[in-house]
mmCIF entry with sequence, helices, sheets and N, C-alpha, C, O atoms, coordinates in Angstrom:
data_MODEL
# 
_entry.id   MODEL 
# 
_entity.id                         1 
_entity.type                       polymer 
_entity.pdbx_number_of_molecules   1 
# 
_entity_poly.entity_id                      1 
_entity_poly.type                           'polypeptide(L)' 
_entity_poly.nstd_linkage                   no 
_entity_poly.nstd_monomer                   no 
_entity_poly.pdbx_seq_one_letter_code       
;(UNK)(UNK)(UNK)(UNK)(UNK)(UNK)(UNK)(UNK)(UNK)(UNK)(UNK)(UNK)(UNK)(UNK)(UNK)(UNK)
(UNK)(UNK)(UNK)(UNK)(UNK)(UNK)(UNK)(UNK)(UNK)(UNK)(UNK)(UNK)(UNK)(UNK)(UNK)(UNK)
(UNK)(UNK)(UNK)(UNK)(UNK)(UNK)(UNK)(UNK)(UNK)(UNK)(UNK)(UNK)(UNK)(UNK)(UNK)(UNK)
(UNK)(UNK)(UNK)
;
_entity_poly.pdbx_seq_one_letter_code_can   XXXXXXXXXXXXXXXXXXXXXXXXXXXXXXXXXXXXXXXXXXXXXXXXXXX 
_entity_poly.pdbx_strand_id                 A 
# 
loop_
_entity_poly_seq.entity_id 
_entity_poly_seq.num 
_entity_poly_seq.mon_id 
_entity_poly_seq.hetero 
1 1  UNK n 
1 2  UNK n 
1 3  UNK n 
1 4  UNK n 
1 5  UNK n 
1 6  UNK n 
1 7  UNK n 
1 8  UNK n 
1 9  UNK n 
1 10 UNK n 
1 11 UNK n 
1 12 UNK n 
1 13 UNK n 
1 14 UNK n 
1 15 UNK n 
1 16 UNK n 
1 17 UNK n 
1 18 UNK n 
1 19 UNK n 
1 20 UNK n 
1 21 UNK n 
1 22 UNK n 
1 23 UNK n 
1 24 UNK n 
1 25 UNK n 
1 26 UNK n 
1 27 UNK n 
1 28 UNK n 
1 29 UNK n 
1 30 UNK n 
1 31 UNK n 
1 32 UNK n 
1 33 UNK n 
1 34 UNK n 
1 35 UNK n 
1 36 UNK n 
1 37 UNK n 
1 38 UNK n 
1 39 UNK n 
1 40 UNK n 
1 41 UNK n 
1 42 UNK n 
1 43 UNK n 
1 44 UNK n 
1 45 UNK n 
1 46 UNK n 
1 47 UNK n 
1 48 UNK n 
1 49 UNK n 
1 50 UNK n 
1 51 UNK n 
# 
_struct_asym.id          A 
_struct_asym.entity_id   1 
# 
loop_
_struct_conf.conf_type_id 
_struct_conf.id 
_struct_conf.pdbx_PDB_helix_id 
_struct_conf.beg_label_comp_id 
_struct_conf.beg_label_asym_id 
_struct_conf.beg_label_seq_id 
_struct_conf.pdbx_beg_PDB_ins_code 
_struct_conf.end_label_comp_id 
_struct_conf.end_label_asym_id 
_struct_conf.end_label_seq_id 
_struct_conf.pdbx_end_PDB_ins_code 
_struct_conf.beg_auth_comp_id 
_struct_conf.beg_auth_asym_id 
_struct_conf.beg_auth_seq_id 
_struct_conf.end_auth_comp_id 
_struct_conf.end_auth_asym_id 
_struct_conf.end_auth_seq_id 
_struct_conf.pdbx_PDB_helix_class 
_struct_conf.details 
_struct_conf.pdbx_PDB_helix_length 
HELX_P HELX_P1 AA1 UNK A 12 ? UNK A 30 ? UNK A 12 UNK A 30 1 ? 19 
HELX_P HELX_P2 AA2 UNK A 33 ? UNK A 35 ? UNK A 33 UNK A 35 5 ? 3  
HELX_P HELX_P3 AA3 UNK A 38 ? UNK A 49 ? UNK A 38 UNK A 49 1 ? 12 
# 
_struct_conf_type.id          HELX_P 
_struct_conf_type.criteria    ? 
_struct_conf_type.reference   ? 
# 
loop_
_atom_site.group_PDB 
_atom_site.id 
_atom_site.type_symbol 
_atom_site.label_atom_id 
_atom_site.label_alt_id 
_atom_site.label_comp_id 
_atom_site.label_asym_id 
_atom_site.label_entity_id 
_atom_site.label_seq_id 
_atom_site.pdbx_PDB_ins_code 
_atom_site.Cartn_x 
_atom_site.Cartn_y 
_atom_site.Cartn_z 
_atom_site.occupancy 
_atom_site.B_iso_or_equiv 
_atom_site.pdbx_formal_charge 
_atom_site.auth_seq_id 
_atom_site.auth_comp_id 
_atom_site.auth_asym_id 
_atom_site.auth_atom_id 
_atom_site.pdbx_PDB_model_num 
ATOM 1   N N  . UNK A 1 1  ? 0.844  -1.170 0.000  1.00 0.00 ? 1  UNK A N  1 
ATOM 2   C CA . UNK A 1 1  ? 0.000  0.000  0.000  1.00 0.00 ? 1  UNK A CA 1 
ATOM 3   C C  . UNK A 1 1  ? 0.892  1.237  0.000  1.00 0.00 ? 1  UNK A C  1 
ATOM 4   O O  . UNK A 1 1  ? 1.880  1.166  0.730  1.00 0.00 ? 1  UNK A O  1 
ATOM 5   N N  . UNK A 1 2  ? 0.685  2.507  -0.789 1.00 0.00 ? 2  UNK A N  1 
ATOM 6   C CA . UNK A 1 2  ? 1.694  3.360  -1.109 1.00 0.00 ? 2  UNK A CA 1 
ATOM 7   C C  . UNK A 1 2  ? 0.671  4.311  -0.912 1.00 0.00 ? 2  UNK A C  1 
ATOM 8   O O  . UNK A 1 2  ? -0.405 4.366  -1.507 1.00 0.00 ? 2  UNK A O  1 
ATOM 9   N N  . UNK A 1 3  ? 1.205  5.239  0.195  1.00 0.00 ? 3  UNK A N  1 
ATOM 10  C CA . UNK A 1 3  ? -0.185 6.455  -0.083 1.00 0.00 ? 3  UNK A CA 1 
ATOM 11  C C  . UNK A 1 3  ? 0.749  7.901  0.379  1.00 0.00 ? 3  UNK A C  1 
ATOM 12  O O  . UNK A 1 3  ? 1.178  8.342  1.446  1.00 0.00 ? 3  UNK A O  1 
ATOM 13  N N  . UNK A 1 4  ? 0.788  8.357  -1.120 1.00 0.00 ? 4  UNK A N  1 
ATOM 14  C CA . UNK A 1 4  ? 1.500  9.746  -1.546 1.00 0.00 ? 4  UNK A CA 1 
ATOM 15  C C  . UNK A 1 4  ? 0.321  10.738 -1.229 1.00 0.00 ? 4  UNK A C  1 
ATOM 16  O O  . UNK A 1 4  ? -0.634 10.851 -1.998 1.00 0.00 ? 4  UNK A O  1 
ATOM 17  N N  . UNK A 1 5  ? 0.479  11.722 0.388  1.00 0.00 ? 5  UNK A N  1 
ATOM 18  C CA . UNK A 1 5  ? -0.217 12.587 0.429  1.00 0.00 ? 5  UNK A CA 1 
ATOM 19  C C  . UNK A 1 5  ? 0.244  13.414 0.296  1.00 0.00 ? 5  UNK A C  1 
ATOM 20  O O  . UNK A 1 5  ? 1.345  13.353 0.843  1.00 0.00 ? 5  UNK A O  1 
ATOM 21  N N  . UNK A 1 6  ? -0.046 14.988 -0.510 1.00 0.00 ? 6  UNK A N  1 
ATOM 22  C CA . UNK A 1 6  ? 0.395  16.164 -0.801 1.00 0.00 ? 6  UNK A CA 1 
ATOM 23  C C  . UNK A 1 6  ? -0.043 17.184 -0.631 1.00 0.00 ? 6  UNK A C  1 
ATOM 24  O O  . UNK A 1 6  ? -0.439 17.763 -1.643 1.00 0.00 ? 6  UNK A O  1 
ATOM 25  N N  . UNK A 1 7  ? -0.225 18.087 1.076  1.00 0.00 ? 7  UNK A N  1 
ATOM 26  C CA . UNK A 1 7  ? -0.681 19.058 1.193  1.00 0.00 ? 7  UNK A CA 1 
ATOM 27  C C  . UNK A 1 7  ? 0.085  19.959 0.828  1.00 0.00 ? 7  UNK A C  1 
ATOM 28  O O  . UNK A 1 7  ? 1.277  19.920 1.133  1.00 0.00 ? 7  UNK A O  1 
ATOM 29  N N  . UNK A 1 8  ? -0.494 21.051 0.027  1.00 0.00 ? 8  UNK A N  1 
ATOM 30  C CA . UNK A 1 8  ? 0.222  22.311 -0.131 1.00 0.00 ? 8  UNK A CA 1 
ATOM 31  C C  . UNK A 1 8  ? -0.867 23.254 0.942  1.00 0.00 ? 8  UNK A C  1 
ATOM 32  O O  . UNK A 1 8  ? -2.087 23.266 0.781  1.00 0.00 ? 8  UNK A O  1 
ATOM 33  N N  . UNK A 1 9  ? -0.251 23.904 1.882  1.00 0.00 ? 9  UNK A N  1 
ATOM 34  C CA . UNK A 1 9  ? -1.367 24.736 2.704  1.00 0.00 ? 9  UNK A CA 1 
ATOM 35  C C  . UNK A 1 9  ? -0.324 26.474 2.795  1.00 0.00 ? 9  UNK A C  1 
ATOM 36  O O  . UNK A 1 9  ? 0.567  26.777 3.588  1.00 0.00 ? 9  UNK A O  1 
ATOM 37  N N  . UNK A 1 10 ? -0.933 27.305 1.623  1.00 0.00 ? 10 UNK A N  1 
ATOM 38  C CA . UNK A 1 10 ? 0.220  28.445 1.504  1.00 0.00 ? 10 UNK A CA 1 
ATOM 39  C C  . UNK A 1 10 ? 0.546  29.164 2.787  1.00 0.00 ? 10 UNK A C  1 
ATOM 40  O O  . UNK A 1 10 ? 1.452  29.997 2.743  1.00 0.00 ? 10 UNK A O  1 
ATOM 41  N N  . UNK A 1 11 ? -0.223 28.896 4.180  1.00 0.00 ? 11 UNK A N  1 
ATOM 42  C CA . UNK A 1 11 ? -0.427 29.927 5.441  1.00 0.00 ? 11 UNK A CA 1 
ATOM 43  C C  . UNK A 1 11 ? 1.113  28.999 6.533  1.00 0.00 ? 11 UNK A C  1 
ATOM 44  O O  . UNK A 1 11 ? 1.887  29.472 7.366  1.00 0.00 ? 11 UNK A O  1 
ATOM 45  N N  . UNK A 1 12 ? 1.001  27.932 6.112  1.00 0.00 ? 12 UNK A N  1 
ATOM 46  C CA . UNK A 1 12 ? 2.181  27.033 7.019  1.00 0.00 ? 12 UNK A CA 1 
ATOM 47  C C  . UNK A 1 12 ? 3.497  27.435 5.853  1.00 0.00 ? 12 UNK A C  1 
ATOM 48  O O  . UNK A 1 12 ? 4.567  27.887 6.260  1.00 0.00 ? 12 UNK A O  1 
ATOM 49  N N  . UNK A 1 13 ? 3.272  27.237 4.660  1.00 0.00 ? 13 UNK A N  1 
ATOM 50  C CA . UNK A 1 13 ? 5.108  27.408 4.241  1.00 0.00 ? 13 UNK A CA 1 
ATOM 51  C C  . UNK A 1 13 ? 5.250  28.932 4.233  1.00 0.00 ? 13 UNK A C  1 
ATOM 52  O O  . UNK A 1 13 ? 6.347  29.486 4.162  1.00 0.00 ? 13 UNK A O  1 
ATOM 53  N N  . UNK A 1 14 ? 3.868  29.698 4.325  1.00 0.00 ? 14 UNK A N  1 
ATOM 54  C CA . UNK A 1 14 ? 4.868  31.493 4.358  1.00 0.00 ? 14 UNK A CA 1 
ATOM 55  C C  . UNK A 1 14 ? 5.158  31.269 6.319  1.00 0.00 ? 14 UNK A C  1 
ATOM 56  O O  . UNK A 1 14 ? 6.259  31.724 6.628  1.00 0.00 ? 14 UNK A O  1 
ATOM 57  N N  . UNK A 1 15 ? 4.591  30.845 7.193  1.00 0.00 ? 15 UNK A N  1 
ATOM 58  C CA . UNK A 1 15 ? 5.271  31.180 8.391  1.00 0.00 ? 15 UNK A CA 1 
ATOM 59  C C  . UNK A 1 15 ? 6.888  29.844 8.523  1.00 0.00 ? 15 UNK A C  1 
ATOM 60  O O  . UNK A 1 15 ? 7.792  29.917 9.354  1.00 0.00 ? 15 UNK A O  1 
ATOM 61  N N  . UNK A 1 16 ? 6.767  28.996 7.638  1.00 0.00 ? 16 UNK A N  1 
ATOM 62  C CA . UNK A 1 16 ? 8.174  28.309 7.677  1.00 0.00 ? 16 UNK A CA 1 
ATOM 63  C C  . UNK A 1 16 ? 9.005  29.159 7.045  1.00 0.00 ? 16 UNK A C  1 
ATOM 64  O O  . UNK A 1 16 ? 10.098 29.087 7.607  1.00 0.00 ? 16 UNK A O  1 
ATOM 65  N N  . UNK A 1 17 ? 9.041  30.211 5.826  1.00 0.00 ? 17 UNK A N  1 
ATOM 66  C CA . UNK A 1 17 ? 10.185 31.217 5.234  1.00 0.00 ? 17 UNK A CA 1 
ATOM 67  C C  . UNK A 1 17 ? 10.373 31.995 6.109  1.00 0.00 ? 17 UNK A C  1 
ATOM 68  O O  . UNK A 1 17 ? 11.549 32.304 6.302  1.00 0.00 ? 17 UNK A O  1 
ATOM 69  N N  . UNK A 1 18 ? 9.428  32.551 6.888  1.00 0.00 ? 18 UNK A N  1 
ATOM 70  C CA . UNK A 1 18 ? 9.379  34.058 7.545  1.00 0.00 ? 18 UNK A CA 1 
ATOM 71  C C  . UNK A 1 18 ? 10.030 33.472 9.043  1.00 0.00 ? 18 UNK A C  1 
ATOM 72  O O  . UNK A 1 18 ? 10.792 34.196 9.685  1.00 0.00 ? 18 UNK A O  1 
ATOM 73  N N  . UNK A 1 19 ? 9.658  32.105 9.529  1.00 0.00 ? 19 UNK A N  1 
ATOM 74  C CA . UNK A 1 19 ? 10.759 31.774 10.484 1.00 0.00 ? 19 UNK A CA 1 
ATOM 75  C C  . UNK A 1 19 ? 11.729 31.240 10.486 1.00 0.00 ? 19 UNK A C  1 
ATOM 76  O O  . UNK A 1 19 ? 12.230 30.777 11.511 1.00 0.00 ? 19 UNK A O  1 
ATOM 77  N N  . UNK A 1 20 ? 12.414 31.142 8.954  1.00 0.00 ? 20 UNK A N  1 
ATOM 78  C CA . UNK A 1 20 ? 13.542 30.296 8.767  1.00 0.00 ? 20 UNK A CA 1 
ATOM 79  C C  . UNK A 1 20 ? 14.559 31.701 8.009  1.00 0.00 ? 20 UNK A C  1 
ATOM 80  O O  . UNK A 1 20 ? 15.760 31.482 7.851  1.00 0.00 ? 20 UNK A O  1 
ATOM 81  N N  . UNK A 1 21 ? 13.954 33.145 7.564  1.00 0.00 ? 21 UNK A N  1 
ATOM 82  C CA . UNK A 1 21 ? 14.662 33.920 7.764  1.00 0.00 ? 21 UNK A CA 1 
ATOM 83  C C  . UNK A 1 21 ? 15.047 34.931 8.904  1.00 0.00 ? 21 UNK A C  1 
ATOM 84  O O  . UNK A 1 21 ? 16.127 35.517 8.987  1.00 0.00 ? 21 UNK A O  1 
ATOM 85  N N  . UNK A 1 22 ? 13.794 35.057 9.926  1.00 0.00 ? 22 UNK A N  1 
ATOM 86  C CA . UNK A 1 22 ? 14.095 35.647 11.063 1.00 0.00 ? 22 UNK A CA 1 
ATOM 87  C C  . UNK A 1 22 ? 15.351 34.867 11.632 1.00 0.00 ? 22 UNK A C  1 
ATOM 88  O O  . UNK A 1 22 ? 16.346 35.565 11.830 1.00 0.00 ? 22 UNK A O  1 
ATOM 89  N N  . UNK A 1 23 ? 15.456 33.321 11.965 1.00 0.00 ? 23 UNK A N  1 
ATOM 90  C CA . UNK A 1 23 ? 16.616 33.011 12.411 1.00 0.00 ? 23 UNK A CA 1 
ATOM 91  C C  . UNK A 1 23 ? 18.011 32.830 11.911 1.00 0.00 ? 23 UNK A C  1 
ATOM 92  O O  . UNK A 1 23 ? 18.990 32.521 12.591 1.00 0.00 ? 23 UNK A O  1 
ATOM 93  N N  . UNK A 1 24 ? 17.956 33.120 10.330 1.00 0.00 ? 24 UNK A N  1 
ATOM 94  C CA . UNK A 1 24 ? 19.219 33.280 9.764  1.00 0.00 ? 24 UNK A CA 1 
ATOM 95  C C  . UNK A 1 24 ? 19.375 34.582 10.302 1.00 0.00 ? 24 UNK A C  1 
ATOM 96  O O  . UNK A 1 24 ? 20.240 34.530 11.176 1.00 0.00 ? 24 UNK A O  1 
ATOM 97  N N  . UNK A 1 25 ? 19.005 35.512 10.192 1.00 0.00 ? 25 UNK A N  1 
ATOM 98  C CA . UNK A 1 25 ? 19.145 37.164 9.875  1.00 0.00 ? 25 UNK A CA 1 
ATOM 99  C C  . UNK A 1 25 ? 19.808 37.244 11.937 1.00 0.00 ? 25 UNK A C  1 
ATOM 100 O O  . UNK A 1 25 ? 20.581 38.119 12.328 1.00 0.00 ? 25 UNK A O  1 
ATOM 101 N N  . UNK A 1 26 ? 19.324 36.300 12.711 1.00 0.00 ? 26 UNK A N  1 
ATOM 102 C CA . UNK A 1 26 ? 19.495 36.656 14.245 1.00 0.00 ? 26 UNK A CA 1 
ATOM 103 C C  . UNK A 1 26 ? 21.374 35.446 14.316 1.00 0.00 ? 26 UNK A C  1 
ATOM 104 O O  . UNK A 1 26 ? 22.391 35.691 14.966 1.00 0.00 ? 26 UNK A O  1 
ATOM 105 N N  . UNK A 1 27 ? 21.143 34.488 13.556 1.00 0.00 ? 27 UNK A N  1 
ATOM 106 C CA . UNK A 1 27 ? 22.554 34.263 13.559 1.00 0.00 ? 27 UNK A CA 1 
ATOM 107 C C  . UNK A 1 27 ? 23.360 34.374 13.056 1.00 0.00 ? 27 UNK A C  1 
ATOM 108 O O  . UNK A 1 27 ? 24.367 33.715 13.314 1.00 0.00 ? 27 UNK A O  1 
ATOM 109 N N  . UNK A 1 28 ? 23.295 35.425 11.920 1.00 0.00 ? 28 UNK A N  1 
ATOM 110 C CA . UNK A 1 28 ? 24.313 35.675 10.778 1.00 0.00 ? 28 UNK A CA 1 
ATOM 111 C C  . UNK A 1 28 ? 24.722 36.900 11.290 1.00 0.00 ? 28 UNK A C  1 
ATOM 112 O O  . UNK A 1 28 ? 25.673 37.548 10.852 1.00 0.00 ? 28 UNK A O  1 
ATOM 113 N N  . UNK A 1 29 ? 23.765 37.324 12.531 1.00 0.00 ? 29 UNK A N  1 
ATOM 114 C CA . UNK A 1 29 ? 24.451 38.805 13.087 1.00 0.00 ? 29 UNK A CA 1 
ATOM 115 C C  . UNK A 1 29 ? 25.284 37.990 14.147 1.00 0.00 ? 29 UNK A C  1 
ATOM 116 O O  . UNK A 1 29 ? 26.335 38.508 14.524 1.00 0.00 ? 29 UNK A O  1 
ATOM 117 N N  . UNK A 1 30 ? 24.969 36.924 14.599 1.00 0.00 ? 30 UNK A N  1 
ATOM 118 C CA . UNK A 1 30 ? 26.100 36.144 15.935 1.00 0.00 ? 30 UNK A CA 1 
ATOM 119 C C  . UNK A 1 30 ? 27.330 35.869 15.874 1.00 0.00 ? 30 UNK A C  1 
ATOM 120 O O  . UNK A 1 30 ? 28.285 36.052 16.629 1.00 0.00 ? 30 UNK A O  1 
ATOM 121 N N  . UNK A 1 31 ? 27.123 35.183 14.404 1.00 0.00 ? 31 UNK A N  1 
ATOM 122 C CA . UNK A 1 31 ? 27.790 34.614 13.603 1.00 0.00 ? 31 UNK A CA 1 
ATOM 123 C C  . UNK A 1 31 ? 28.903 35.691 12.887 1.00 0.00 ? 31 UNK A C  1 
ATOM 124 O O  . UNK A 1 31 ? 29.960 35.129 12.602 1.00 0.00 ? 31 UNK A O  1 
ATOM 125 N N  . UNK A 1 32 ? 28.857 36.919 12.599 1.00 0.00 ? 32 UNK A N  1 
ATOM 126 C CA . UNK A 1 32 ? 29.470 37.818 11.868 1.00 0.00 ? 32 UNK A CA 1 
ATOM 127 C C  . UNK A 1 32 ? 31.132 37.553 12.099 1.00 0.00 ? 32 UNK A C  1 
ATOM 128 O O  . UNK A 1 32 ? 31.951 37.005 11.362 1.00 0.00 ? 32 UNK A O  1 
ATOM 129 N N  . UNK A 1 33 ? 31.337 38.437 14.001 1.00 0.00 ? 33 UNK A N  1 
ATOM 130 C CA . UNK A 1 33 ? 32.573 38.582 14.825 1.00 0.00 ? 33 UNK A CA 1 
ATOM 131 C C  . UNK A 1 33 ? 33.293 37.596 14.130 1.00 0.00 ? 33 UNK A C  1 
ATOM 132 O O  . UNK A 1 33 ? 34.291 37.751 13.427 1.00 0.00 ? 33 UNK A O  1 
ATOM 133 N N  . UNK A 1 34 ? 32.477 36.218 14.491 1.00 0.00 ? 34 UNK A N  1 
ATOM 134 C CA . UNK A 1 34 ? 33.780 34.770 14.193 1.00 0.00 ? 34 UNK A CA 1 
ATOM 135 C C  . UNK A 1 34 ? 34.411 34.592 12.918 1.00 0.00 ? 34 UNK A C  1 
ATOM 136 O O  . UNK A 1 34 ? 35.527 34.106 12.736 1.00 0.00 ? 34 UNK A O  1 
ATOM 137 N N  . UNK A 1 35 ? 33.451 35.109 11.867 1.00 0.00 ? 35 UNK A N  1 
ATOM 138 C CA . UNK A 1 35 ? 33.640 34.910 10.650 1.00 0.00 ? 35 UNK A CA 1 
ATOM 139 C C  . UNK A 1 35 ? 34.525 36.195 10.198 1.00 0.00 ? 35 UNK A C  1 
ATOM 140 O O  . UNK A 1 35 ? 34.519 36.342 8.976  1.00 0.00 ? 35 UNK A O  1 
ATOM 141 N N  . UNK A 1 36 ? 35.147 36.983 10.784 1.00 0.00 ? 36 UNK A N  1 
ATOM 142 C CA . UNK A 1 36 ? 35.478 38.195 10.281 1.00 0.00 ? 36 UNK A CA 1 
ATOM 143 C C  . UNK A 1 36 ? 36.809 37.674 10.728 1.00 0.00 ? 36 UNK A C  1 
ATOM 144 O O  . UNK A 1 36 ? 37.761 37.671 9.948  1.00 0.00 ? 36 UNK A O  1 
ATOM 145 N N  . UNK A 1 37 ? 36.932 37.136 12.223 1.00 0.00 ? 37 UNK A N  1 
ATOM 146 C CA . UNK A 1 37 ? 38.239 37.065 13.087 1.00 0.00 ? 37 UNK A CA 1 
ATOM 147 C C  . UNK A 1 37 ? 39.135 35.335 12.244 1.00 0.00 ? 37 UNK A C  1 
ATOM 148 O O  . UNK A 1 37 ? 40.261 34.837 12.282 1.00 0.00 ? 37 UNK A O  1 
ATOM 149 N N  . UNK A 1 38 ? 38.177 35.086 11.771 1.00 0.00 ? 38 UNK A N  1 
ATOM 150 C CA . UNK A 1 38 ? 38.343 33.565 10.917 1.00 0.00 ? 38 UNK A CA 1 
ATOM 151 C C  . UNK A 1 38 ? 39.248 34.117 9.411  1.00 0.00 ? 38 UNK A C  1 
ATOM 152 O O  . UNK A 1 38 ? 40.414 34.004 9.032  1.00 0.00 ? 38 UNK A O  1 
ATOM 153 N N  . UNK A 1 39 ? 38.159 34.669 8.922  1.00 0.00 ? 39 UNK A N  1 
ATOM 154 C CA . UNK A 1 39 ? 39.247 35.084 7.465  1.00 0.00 ? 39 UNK A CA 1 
ATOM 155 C C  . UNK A 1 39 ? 40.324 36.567 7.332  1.00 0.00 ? 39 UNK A C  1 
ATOM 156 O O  . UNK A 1 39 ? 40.814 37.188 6.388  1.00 0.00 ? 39 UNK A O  1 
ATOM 157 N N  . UNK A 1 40 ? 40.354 36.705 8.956  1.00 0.00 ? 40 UNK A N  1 
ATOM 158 C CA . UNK A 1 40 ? 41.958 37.507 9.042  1.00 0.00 ? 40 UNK A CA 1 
ATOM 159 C C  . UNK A 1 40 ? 42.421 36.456 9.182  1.00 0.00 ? 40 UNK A C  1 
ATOM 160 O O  . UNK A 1 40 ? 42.797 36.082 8.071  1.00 0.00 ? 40 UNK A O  1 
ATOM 161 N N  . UNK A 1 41 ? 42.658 35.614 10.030 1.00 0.00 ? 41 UNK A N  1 
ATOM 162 C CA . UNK A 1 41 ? 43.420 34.522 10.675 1.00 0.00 ? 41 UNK A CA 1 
ATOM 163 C C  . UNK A 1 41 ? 44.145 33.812 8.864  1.00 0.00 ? 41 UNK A C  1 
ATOM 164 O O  . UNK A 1 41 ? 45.318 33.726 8.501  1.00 0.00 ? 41 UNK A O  1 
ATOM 165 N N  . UNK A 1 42 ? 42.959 33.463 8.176  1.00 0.00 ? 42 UNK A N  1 
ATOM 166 C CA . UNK A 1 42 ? 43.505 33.077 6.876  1.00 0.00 ? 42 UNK A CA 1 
ATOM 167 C C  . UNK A 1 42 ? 44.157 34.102 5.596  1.00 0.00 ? 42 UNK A C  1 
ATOM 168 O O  . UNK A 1 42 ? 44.729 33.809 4.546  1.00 0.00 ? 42 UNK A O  1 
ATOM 169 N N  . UNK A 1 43 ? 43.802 35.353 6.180  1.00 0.00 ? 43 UNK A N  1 
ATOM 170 C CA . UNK A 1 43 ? 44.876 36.171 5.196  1.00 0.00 ? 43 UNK A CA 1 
ATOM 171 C C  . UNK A 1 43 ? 45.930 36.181 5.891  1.00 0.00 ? 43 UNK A C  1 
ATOM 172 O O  . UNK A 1 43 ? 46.980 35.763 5.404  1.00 0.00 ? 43 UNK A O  1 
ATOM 173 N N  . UNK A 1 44 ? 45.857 36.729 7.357  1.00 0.00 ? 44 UNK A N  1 
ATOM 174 C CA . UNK A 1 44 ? 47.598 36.086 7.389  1.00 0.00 ? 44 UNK A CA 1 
ATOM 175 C C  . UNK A 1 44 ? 48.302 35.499 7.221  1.00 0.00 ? 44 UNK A C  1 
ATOM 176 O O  . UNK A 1 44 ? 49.459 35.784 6.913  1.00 0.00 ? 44 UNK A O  1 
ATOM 177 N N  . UNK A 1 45 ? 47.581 33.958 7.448  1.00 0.00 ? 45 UNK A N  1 
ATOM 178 C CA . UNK A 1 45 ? 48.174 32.466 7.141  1.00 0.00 ? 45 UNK A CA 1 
ATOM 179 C C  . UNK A 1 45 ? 48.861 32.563 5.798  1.00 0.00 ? 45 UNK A C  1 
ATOM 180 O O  . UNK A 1 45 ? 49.889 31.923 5.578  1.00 0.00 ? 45 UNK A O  1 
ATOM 181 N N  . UNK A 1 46 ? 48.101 33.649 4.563  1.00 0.00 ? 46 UNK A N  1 
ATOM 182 C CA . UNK A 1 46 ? 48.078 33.331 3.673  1.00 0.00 ? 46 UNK A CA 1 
ATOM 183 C C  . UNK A 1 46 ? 49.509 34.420 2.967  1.00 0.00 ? 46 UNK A C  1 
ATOM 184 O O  . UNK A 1 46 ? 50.366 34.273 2.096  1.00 0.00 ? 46 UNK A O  1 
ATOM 185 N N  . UNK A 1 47 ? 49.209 35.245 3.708  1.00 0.00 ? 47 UNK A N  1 
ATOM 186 C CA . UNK A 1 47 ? 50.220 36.174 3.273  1.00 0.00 ? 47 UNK A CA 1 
ATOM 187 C C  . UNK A 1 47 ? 51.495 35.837 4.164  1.00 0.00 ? 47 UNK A C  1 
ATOM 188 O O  . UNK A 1 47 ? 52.283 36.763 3.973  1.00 0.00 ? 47 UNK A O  1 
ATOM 189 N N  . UNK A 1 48 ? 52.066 34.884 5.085  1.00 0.00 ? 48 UNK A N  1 
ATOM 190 C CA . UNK A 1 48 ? 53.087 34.439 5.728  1.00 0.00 ? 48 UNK A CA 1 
ATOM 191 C C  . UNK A 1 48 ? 53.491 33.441 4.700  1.00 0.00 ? 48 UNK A C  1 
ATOM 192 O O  . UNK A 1 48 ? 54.655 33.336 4.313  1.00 0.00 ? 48 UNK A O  1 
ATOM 193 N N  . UNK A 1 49 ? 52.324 32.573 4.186  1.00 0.00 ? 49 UNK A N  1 
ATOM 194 C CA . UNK A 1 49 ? 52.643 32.025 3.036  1.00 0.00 ? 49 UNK A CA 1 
ATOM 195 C C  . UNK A 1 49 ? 53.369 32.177 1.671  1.00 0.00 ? 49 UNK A C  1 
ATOM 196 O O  . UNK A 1 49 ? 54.045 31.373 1.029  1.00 0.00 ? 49 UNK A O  1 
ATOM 197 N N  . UNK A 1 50 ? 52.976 33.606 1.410  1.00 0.00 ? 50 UNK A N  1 
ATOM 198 C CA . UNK A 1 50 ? 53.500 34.372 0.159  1.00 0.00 ? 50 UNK A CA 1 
ATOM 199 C C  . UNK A 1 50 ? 54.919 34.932 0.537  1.00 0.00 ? 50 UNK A C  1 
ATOM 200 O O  . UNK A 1 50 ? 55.558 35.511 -0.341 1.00 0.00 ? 50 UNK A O  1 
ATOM 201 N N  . UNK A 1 51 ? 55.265 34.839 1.369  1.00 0.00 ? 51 UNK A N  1 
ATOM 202 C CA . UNK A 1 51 ? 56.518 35.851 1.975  1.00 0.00 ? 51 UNK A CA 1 
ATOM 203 C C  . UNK A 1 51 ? 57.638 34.448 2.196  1.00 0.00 ? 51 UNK A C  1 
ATOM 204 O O  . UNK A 1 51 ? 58.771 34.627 2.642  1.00 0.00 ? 51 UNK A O  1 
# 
């Protein structure tokens, strides 16, 4: 027995976008510091490299 059900309900996937960008947008601001202090760390690496 194979039973392919397919709700599309448009009111559940706009509050899954609208809460799956509120929490990018709250950890990509968390997230920033590390990622900034991360790719100095690799231009130096990179330019100790070149030298």
């Amino acid at each position: 027995m194979d039973i392919n059900l397919n709700l599309n309900v448009p009111a559940i996937e706009k509050l899954i976008d609208y809460s799956a960008s509120g929490i990018g947008s709250v950890a990509g601001s968390m997230l920033a510091p590390w990622k900034a202090s991360r790719d100095g760390k690799a231009r130096i690496e990179s330019t100790k490299a070149d030298i």
